[in-house]
C-alpha positions as CSV (number, residue, x, y, z in Angstrom):
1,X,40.8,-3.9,45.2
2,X,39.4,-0.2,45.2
3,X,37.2,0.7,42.6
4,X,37.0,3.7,40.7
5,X,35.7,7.6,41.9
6,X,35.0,10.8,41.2
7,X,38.0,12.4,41.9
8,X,36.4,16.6,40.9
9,X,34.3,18.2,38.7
10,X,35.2,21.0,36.5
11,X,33.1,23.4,34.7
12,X,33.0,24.1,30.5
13,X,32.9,28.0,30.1
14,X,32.4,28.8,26.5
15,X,32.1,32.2,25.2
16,X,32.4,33.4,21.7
17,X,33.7,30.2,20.8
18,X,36.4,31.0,23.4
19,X,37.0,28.6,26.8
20,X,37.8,29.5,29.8
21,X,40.9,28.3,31.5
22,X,42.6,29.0,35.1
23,X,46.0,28.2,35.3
24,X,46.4,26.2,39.1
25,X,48.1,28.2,41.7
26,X,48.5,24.4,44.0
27,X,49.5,21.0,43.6
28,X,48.8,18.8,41.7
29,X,49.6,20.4,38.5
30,X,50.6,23.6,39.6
31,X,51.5,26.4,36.8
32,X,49.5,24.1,34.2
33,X,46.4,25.7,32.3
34,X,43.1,23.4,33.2
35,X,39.1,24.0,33.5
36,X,38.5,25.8,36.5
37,X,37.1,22.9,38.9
38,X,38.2,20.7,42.2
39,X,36.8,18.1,44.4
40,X,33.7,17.5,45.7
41,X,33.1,17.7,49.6
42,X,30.8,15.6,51.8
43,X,27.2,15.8,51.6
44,X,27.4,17.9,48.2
45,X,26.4,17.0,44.6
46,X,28.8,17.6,41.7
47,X,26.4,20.3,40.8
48,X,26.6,21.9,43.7
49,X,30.9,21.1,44.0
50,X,31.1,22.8,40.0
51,X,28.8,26.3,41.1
52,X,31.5,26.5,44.1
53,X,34.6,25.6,42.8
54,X,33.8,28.4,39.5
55,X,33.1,30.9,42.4
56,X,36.1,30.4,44.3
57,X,38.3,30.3,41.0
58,X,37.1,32.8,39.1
59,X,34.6,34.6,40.6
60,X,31.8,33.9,38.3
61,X,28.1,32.4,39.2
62,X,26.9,30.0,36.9
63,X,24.0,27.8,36.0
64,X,24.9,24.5,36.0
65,X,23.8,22.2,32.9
66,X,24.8,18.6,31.4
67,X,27.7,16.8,31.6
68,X,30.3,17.5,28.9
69,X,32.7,15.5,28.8
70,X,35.3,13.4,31.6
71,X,39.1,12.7,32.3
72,X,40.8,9.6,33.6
73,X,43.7,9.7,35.7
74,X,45.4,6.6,37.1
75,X,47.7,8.1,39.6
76,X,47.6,7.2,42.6
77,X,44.4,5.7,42.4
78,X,42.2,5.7,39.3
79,X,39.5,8.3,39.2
80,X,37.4,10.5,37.1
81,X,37.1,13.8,36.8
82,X,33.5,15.5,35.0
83,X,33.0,18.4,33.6
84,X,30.1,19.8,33.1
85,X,28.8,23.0,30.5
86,X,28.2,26.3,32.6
87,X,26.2,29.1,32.0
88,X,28.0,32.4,33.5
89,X,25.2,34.3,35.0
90,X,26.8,36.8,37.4
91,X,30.0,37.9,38.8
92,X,33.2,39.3,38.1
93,X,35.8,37.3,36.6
94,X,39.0,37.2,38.4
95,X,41.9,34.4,39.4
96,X,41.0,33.4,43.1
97,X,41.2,31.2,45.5
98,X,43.9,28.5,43.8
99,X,43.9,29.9,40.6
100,X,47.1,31.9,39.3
101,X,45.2,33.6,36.5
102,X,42.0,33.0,34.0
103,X,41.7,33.9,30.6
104,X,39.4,32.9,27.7
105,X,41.4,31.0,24.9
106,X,40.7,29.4,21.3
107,X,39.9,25.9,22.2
108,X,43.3,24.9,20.1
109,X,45.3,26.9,22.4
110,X,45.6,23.6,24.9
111,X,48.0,22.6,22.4
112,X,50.1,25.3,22.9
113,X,50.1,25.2,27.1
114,X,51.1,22.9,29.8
115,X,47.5,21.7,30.4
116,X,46.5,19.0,32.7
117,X,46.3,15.3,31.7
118,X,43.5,14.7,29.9
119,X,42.1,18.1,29.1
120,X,42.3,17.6,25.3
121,X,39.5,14.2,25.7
122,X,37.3,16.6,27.3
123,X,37.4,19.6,24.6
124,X,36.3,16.4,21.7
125,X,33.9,14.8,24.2
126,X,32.3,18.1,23.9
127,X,32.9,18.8,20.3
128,X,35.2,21.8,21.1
129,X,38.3,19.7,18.9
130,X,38.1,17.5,16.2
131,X,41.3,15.5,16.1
């Protein structure tokens, strides 16, 4: 019976009290509004996997710092997802790479989008929500 993995890591922009979100330009989840993130490649550490993905997404270095928070998802396969807080330390922001667009919302605001499953668990894991 296969076990559980780390399916991505994502990265927690705050600014200003604001988030930033990309909304996904591919599958899964296309069109929805998530934290700017992906999977992990071979031979690299989730540290590593979160400075790339923000890169390629929005065009932003960062510093990367503790773990914030994590999402379940059971389909296919059961696997994780962490995100972990970001410092933005360079760069110009801009959609890129599989991102359609990225914008810095009012951490409420996810209840107002189509955001990706489990998106709302991370916000209160990091005491961005309280309900």
């Amino acid at each position: 019976m296969p076990g559980i993995f780390v399916g991505g890591v994502s990265g927690l922009v705050v600014r200003n009290g604001r988030v930033l979100l990309v909304r996904r330009g591919k599958e899964p989840f296309r069109g929805y509004w998530s934290l700017p993130g992906g999977g992990v490649e071979p031979g690299e550490t989730l540290r590593a996997a979160v400075k790339r993905e923000l890169r390629e997404e929005t065009g932003l270095d960062v510093e990367v710092g503790r773990v914030a928070g994590y999402r379940e998802e059971f389909e296919p396969d059961h696997h994780v997802v962490i995100a972990f807080h970001v410092e933005v330390t360079g760069g110009e922001m801009c959609a890129g790479d599989d991102a359609l667009e990225c914008e810095f919302v009012a951490p409420d605001e996810i209840f107002r989008r189509e955001t990706t499953p489990g998106l709302d668990a991370v916000f209160r894991d990091a005491e961005l929500l309280d309900r």
